[in-house]
C-alpha positions in Angstrom: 72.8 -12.5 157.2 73.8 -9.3 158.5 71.1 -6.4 159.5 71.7 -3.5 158.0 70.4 -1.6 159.9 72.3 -2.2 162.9 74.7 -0.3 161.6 75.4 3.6 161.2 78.1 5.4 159.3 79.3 8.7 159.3 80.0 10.8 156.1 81.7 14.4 156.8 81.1 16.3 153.5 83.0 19.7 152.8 79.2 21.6 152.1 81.1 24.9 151.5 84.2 23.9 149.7 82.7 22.1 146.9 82.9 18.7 148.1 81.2 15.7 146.3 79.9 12.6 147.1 80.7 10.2 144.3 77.1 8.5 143.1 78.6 5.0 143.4 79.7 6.0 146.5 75.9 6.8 147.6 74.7 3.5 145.9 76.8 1.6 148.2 76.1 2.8 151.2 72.5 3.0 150.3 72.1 0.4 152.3 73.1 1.1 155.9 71.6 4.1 157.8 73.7 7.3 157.0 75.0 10.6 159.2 75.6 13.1 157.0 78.2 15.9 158.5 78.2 18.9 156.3 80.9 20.8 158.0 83.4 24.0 157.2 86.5 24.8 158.4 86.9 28.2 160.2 89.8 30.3 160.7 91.1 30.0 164.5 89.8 33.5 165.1 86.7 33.2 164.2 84.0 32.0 166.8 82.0 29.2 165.3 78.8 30.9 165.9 80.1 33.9 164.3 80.4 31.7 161.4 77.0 30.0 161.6 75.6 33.6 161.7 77.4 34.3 158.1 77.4 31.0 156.2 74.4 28.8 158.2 72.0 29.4 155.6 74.0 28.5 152.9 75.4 25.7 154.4 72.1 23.9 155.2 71.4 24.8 151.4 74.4 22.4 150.5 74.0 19.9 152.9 70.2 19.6 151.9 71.2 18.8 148.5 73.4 15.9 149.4 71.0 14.5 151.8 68.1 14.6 149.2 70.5 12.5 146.6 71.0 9.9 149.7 67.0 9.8 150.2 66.3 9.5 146.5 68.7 6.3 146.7 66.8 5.0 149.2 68.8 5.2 151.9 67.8 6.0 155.7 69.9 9.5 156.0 70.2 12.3 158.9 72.4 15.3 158.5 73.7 17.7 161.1 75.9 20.7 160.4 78.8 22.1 162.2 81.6 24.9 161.6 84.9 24.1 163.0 88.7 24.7 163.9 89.6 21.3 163.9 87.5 18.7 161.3 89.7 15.2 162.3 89.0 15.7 165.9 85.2 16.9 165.4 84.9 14.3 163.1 86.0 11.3 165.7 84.4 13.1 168.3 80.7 13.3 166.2 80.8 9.2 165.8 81.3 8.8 168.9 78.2 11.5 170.0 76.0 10.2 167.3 76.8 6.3 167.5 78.1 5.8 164.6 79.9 2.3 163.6 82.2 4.3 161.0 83.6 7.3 159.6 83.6 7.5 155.8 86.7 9.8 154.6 85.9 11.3 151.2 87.4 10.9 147.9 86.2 10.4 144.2 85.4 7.2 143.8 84.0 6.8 139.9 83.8 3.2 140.3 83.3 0.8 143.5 84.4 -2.5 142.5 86.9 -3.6 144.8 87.5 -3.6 148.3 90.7 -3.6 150.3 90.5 -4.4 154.3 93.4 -3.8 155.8 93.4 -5.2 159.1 96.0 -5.9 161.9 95.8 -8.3 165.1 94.6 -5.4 167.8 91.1 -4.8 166.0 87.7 -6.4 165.8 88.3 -8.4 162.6 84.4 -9.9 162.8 83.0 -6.4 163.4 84.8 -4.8 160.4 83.6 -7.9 158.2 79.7 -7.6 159.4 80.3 -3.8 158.4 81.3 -4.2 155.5 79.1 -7.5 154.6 76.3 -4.7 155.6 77.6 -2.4 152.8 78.6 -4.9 150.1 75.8 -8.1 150.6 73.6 -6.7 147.7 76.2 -5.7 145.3 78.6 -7.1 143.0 82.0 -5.5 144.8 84.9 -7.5 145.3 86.8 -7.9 149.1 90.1 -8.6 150.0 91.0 -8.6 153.5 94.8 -7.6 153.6 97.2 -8.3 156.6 100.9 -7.1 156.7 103.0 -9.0 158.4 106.8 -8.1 159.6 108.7 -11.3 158.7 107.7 -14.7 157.9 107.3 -16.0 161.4 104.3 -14.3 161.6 102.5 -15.4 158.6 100.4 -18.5 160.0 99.2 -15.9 162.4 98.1 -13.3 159.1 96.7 -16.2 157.4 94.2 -17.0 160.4 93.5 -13.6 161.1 92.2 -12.7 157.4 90.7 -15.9 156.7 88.7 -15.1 159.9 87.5 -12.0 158.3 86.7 -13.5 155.2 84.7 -16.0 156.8 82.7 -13.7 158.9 81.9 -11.6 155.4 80.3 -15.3 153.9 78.3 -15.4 157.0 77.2 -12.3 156.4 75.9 -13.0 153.3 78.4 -12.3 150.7 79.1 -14.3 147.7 82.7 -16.4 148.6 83.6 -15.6 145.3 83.8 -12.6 146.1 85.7 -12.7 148.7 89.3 -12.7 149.0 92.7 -12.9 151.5 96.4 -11.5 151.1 99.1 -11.5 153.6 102.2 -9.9 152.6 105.8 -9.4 154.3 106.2 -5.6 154.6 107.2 -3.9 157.9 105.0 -1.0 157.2 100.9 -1.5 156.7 100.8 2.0 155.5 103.2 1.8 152.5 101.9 -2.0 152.1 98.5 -0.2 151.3 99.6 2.1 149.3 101.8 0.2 147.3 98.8 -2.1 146.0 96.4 1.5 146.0 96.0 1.5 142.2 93.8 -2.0 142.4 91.1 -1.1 144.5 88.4 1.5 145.2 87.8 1.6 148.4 89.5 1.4 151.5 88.6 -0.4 155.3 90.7 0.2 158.2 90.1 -0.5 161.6 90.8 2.9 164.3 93.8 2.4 166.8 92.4 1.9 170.8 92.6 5.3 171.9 93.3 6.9 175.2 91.8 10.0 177.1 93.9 12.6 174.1 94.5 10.1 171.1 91.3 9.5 169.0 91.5 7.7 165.8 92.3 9.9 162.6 96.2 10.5 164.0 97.9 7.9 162.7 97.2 5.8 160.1 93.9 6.3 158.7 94.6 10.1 158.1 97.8 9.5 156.5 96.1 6.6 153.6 93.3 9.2 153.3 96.3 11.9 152.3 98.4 9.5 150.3 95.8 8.1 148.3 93.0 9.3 146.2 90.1 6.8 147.1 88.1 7.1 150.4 89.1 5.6 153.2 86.0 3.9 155.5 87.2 3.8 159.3 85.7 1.5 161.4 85.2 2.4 164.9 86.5 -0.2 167.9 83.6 -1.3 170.7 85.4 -0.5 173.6 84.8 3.8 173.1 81.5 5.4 173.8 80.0 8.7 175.2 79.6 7.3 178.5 83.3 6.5 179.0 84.9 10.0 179.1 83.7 13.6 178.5 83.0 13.1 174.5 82.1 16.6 173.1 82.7 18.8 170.3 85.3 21.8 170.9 85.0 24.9 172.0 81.0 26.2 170.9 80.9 23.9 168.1 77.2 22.8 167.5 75.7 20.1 165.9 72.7 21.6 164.1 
């Protein structure tokens, strides 16, 4: 069985452009401590303090109201509020300041039945599926780990790598019933996802390895996030933390 509370997840929430956080979305990840970033996007020109100074109080209004439907849920929730230039970056940048496993990427969500993991050979297959097993143990939500593969001599090697994650998610405690594996032949992951986007609720990607100017949200995970209209969970890699390069937030960006 997987301890939930080994586990912390990020969720950036739009507190001044009307952004919601779906109730079965909150159910869900009830169960695993919480960050909550309420955040707004400035204009280039104007200096995030200058932006504190005019919005803070109402900001902190919103954010207080999303934190209080987390806590009422049961759930083990901190917020921190920050106005920014650039939300991706201060996004990536805030998981890795505030240890967070995972960055949840908002969209409605007015059910939460079924999972898709898409995973791929350069991530931590058993650390996604302990994640996840953290989020979905006590529900009734179906998982399908998902591999694409670019032709058919690859397969045995998809097979093995998403029956490894499906076995790690029965250790963890979920139902095998539950629990599903699909590898299909499609040069591109991204379309492969989208193409089967209608049959699920819920997205799982594992980040690219960054270097000193790539962080996660530039490829992939942004562009399913875009394309689809279900949120996107992204699971952080364990070879990035604060200690291995100058992690902070741009320019005077706070977290308050």
């Amino acid at each position: 069985m997987v301890n939930t509370n080994d586990y912390r997840v990020l969720v950036p929430v739009d507190v001044l452009g009307g952004q919601d956080i779906s109730r079965t979305l909150v159910e869900a990840f009830a169960s695993v401590p919480v960050v909550l970033l309420g955040y707004h996007e400035i204009p280039d020109q104007t200096a995030p303090s200058q932006a504190r100074a005019e919005f803070g109080e109402t900001a902190r209004s919103e954010l207080s109201d999303h934190h209080a439907v987390f806590e009422a849920a049961g759930c083990d929730v901190t917020s921190k509020l920050v106005f920014t230039h650039r939300p991706l970056k201060t996004f990536e940048r805030s998981a890795v300041l505030l240890d967070c496993d995972a960055v949840l990427l908002l969209n409605p969500a007015p059910v939460l039945d079924r999972i898709l993991v898409a995973i791929r050979g350069d991530v931590n297959v058993e650390r996604i599926a302990r994640l996840v097993g953290a989020i979905v143990a006590d529900t009734e939500i179906a998982v399908t780990f998902f591999h694409v593969i670019a032709n058919e001599a690859h397969r045995e090697d998809g097979e093995t790598l998403v029956e490894t994650g499906a076995s790690a998610l029965v250790e963890a405690g979920v139902d095998p019933n539950r629990v599903e594996s699909n590898v299909v032949g499609n040069g591109s992951p991204i379309e492969a996802i989208l193409d089967v986007a209608g049959e699920y609720d819920l997205f799982v990607v594992g980040e690219s390895r960054p270097s000193i100017r790539r962080f996660v949200f530039r490829d992939r995970a942004k562009k399913i996030a875009r394309r689809t209209v279900d949120p996107v969970l992204v699971v952080r890699g364990d070879y990035l933390d604060a200690a291995d390069e100058a992690i902070e937030l741009p320019g005077d960006e706070k977290l308050l």
